[in-house]
Structures are given as structure tokens and as C-alpha cells.
C-alpha positions as protocol buffer text, in pm:
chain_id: "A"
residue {
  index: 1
  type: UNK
  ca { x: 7525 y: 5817 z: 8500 }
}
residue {
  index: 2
  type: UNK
  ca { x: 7755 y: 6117 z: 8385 }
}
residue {
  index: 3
  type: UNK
  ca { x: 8083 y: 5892 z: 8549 }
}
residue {
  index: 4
  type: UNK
  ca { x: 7953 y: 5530 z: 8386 }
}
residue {
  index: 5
  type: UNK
  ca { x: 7917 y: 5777 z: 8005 }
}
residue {
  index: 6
  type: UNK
  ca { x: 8273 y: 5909 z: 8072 }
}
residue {
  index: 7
  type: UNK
  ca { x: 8434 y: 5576 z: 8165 }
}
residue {
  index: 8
  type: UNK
  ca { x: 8243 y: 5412 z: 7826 }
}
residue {
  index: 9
  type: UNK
  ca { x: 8390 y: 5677 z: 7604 }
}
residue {
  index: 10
  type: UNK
  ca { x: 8715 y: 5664 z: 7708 }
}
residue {
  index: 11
  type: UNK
  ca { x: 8739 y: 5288 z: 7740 }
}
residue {
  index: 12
  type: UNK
  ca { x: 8610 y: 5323 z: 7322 }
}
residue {
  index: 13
  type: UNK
  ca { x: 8889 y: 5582 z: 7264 }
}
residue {
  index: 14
  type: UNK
  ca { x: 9168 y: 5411 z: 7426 }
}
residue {
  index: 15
  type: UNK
  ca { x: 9048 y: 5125 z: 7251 }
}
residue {
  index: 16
  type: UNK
  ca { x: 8977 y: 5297 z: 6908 }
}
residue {
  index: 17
  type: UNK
  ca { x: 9331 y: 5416 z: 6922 }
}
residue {
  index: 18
  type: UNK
  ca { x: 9509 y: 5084 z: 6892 }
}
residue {
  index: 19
  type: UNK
  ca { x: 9278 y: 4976 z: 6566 }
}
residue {
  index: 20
  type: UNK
  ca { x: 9322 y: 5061 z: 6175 }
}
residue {
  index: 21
  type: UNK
  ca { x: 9143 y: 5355 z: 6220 }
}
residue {
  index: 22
  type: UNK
  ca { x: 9301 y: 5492 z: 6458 }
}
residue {
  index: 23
  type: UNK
  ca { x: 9650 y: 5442 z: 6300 }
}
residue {
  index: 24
  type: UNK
  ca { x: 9471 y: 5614 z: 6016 }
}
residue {
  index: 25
  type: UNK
  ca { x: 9319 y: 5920 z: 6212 }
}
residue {
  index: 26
  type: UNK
  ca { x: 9727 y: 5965 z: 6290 }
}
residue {
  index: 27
  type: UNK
  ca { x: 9822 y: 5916 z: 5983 }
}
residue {
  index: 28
  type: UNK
  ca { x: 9575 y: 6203 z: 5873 }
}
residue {
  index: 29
  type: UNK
  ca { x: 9666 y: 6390 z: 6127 }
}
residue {
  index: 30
  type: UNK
  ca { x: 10040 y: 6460 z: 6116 }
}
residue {
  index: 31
  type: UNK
  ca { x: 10061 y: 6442 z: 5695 }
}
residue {
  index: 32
  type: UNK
  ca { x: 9734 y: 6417 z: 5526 }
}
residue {
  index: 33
  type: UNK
  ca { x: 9894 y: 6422 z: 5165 }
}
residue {
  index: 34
  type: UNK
  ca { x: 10158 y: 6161 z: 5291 }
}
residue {
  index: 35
  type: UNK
  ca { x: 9843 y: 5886 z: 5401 }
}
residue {
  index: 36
  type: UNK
  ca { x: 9626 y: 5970 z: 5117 }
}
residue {
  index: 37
  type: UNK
  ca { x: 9992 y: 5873 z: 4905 }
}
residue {
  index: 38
  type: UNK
  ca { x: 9957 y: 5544 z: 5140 }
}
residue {
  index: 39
  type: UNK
  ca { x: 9585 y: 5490 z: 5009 }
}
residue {
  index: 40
  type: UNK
  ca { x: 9395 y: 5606 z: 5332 }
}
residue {
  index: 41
  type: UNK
  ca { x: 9089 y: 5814 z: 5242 }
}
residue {
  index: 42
  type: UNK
  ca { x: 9119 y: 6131 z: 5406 }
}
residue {
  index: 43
  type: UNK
  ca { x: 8804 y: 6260 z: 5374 }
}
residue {
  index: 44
  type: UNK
  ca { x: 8645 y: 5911 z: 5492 }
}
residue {
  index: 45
  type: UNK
  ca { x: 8875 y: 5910 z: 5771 }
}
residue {
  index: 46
  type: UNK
  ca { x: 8761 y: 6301 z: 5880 }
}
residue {
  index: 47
  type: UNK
  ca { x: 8409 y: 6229 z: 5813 }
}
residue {
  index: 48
  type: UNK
  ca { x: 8421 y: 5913 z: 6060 }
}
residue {
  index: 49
  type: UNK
  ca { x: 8620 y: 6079 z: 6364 }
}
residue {
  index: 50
  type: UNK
  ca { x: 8323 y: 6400 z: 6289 }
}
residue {
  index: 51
  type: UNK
  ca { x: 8069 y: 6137 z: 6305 }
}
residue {
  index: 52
  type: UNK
  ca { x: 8246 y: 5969 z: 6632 }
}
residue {
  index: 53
  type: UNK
  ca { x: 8255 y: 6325 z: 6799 }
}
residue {
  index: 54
  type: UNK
  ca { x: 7922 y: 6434 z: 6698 }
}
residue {
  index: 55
  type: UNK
  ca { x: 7739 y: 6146 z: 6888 }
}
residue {
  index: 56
  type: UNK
  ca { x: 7945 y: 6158 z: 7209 }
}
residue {
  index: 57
  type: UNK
  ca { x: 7840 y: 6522 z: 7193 }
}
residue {
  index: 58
  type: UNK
  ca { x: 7531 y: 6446 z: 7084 }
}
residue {
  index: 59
  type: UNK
  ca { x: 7499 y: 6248 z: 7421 }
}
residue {
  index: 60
  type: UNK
  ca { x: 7600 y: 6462 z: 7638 }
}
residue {
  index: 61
  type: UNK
  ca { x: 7347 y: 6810 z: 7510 }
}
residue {
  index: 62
  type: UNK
  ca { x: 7099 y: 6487 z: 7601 }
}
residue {
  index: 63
  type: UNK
  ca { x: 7222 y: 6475 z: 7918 }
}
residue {
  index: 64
  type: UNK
  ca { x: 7278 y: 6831 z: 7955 }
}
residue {
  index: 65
  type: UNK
  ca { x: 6864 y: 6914 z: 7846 }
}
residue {
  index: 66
  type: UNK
  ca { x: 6745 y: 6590 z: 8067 }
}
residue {
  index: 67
  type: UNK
  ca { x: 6941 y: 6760 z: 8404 }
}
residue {
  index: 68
  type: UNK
  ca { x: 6893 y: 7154 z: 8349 }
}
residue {
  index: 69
  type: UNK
  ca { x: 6543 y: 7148 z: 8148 }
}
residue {
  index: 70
  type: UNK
  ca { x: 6680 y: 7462 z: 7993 }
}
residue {
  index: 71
  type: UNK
  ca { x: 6920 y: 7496 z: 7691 }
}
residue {
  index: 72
  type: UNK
  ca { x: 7099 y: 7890 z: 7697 }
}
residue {
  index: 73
  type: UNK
  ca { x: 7397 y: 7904 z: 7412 }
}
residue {
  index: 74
  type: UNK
  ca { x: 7549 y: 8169 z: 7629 }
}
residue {
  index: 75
  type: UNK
  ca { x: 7574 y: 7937 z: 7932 }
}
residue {
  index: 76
  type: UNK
  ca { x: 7664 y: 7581 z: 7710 }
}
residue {
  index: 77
  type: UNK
  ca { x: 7876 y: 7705 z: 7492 }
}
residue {
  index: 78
  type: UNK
  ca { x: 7984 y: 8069 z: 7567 }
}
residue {
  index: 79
  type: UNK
  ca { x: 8366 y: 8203 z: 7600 }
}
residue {
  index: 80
  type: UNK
  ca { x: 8382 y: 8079 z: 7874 }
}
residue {
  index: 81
  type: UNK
  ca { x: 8321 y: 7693 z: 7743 }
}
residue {
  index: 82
  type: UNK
  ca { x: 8531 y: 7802 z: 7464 }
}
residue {
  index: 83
  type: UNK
  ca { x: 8806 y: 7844 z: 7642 }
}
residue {
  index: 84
  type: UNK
  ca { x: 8783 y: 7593 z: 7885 }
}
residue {
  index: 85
  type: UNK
  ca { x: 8768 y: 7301 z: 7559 }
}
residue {
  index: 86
  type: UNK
  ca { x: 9031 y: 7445 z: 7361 }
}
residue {
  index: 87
  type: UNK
  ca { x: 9274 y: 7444 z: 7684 }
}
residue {
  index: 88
  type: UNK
  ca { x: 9186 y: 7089 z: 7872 }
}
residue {
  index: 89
  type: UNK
  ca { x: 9301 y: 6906 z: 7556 }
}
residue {
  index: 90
  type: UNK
  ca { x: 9647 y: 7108 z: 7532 }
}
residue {
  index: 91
  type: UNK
  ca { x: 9764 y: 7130 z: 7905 }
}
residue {
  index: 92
  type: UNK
  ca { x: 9634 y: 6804 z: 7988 }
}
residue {
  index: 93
  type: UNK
  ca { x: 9853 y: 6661 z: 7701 }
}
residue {
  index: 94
  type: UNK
  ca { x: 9779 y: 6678 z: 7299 }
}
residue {
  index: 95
  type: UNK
  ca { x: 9785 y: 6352 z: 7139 }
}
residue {
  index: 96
  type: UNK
  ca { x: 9711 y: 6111 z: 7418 }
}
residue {
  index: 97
  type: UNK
  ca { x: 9399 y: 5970 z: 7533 }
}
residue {
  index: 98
  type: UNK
  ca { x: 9405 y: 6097 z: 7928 }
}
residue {
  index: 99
  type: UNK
  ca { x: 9542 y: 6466 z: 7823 }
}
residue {
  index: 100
  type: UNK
  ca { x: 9179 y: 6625 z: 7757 }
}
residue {
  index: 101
  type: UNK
  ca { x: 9028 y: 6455 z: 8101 }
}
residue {
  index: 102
  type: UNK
  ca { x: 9342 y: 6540 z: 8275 }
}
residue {
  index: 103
  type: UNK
  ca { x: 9349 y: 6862 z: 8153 }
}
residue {
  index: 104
  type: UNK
  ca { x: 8921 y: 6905 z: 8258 }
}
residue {
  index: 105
  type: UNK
  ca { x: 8989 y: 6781 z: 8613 }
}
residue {
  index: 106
  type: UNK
  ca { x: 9266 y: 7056 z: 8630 }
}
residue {
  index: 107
  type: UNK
  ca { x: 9128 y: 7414 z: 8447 }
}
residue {
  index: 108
  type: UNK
  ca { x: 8835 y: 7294 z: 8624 }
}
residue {
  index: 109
  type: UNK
  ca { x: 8967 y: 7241 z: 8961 }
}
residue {
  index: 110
  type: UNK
  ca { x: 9194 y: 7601 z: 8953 }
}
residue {
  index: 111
  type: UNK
  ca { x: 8898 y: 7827 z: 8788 }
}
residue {
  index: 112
  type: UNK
  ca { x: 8703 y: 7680 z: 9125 }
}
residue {
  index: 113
  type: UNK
  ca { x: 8982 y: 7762 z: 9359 }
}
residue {
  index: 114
  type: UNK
  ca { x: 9046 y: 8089 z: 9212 }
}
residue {
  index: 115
  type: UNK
  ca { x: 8699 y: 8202 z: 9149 }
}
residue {
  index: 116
  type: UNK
  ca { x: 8685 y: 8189 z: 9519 }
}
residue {
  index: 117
  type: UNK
  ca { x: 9030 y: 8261 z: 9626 }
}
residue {
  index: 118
  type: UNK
  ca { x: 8895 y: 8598 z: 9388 }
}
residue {
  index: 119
  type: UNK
  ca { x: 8576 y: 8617 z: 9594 }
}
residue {
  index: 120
  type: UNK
  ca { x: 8764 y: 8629 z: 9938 }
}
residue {
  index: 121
  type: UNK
  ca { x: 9016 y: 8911 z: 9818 }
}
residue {
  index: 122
  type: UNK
  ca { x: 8805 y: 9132 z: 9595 }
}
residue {
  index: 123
  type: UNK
  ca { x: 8424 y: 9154 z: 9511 }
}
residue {
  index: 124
  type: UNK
  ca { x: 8264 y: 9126 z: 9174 }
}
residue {
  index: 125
  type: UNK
  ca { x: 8607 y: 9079 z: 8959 }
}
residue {
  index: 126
  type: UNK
  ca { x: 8492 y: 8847 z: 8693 }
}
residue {
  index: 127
  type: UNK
  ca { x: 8784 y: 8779 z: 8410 }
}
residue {
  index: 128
  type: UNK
  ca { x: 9057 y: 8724 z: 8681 }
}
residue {
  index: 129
  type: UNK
  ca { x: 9045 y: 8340 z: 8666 }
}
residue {
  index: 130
  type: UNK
  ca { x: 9086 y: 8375 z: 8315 }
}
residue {
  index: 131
  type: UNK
  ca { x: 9412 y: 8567 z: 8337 }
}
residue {
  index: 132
  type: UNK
  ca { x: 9508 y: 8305 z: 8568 }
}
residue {
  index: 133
  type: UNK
  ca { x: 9403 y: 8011 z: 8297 }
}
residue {
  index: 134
  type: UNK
  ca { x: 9648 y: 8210 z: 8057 }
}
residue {
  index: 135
  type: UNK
  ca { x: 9946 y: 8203 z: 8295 }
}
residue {
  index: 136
  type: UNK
  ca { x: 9880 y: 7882 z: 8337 }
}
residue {
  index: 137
  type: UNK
  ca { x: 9889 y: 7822 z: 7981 }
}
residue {
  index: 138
  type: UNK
  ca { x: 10231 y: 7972 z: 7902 }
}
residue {
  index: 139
  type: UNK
  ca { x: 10382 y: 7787 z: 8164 }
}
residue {
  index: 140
  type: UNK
  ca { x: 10257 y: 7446 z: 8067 }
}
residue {
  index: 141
  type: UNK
  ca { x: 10354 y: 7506 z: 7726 }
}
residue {
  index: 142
  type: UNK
  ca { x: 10708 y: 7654 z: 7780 }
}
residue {
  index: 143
  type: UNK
  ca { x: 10813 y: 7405 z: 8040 }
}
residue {
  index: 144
  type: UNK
  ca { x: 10593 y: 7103 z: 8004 }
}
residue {
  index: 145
  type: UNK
  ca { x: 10494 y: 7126 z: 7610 }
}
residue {
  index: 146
  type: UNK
  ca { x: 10330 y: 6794 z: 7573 }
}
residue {
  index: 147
  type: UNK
  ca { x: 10094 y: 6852 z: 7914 }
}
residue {
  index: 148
  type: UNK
  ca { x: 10067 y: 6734 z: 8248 }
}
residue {
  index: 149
  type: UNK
  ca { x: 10028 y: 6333 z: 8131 }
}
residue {
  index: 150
  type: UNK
  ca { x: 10360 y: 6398 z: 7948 }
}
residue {
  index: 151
  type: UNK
  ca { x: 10516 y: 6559 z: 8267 }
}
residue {
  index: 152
  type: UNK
  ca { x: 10376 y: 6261 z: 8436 }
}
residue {
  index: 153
  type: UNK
  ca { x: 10519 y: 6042 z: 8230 }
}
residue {
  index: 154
  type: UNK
  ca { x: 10879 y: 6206 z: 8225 }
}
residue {
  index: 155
  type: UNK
  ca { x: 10890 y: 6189 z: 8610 }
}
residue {
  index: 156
  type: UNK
  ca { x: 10779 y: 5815 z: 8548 }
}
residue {
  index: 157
  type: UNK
  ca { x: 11082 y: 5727 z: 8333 }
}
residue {
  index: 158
  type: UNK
  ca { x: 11286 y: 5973 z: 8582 }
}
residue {
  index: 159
  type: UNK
  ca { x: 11180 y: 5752 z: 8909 }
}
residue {
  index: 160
  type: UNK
  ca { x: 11193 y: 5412 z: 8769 }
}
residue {
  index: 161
  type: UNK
  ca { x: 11519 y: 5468 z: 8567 }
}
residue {
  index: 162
  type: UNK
  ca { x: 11360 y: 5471 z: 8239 }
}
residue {
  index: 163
  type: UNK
  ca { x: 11182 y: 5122 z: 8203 }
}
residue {
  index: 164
  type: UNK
  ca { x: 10878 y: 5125 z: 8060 }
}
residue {
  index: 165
  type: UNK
  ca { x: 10551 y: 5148 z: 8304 }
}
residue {
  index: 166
  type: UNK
  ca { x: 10215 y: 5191 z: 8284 }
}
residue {
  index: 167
  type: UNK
  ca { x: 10191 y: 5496 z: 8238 }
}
């Protein structure tokens, strides 16, 4: 159910980016007195991509209550959430529609392997995979600044001598 949500959203993003509004929610983005000079309503534009966020998140505390039958702030959105959100997004790749899922599958993926990588080499030594999600962080942005999908995409161009793919 989870899988058939995050397919729907992402089809609606990847969609939503190639409409007005999306072009506007750029616009916004990168120079907010430079669109509202070009007639886009910032604030309208804001309040919409609020509203769009709200109910996919809206959705998914549904889902989150329905499965666990137990909401703790601490354990949905403590630090540890925190951080995980605000680094998906930038080391999967800022701007693009795959970065933040990308990015999920991957701090994901190493805090598992490292929690138990951890585990195997010292007991009860909570914090390390977070020193490990910072590393990580530095290097992604000093030698891959627009995330893995833009790495991804430079080693595209690299192997098919720079025509334009998929990806």
C-alpha cells in the first residue's frame, strides 16, 4: 500500500513539474521578487505547494497511526527524523524529482549498515551513524554538489558521449 502511495506521489510530482505551476513554484523559488515582477502570486503559489505537502503528509501520519496504533513525537519526528529529511533531499539531489527518494533509499540504507557494522565492533554507541551521515554529507557536497541523481547523470553524459538520455 506504502509502494502503490509512493509511486502515486511521485508520478503527480514529476507530472506537476512540467505544468504552469510548477514553472511558477521555480520561478518562486530561485527569485521571488523577479516572478512576482512577472505577475505570479507568490504567496498563492507558497500557499498551494504548503497545501500540496500538507496532504501527502497528511497521508502518510494516516498511514503511520493505521500500522503502529501509537503516535510518539520523539519517535515520528525526533532528531533523528530531522536529520534524516533535511539530508535525503540534498544528497539525493536538490531540485529534481528522484533526489529526495534517492537520497531516502541511501541515508537509509548506510544508517542500517552502520548501525550494525557499530553493533558488531562496539556495544551501546548510539550517535556514531550520525557522524558517519555527516561525512557523508561533506563529501557529497564537495565532490558531487547537486547529489547522487546529478552524479548519475554526469556519468550518463560521460558514457554515452554527451547525448541526451533518459536520465
Amino acid at each position: 500500500m506504502i509502494l502503490s502511495f509512493v509511486v502515486i506521489t511521485y508520478a503527480l510530482t514529476w507530472w506537476m513539474q512540467r505544468t504552469r505551476f510548477g514553472a511558477q513554484l521555480v520561478a518562486v523559488r530561485e527569485n521571488e521578487d523577479a516572478a512576482e515582477a512577472l505577475g505570479i502570486n507568490a504567496f498563492r503559489v507558497k500557499m498551494g505547494a504548503i497545501c500540496m505537502s500538507a496532504a501527502v503528509i497528511g497521508v502518510a501520519g494516516i498511514y503511520y497511526v493505521q500500522k503502529f496504533l501509537f503516535v510518539d513525537p520523539g519517535i515520528a519526528y525526533g532528531p533523528a527524523k530531522s536529520v534524516e529529511a533535511l539530508f535525503a533531499p540534498i544528497i539525493g539531489g536538490l531540485g529534481t524529482v528522484l533526489g529526495p527518494l534517492v537520497g531516502a533509499f541511501f541515508i537509509h540504507g548506510v544508517g542500517e549498515v552502520a548501525k550494525e557494522a557499530i553493533g558488531l565492533v562496539w556495544e551501546n554507541r548510539p550517535g556514531l551513524d550520525l557522524i558517519l551521515f555527516g561525512i557523508i554529507l561533506v563529501l557529497v557536497l564537495g565532490f558531487a554538489p547537486k547529489g547522487i541523481v546529478g552524479l548519475l547523470e554526469w556519468l550518463w553524459r560521460r558514457i554515452t558521449g554527451g547525448r541526451r538520455g533518459d536520465a
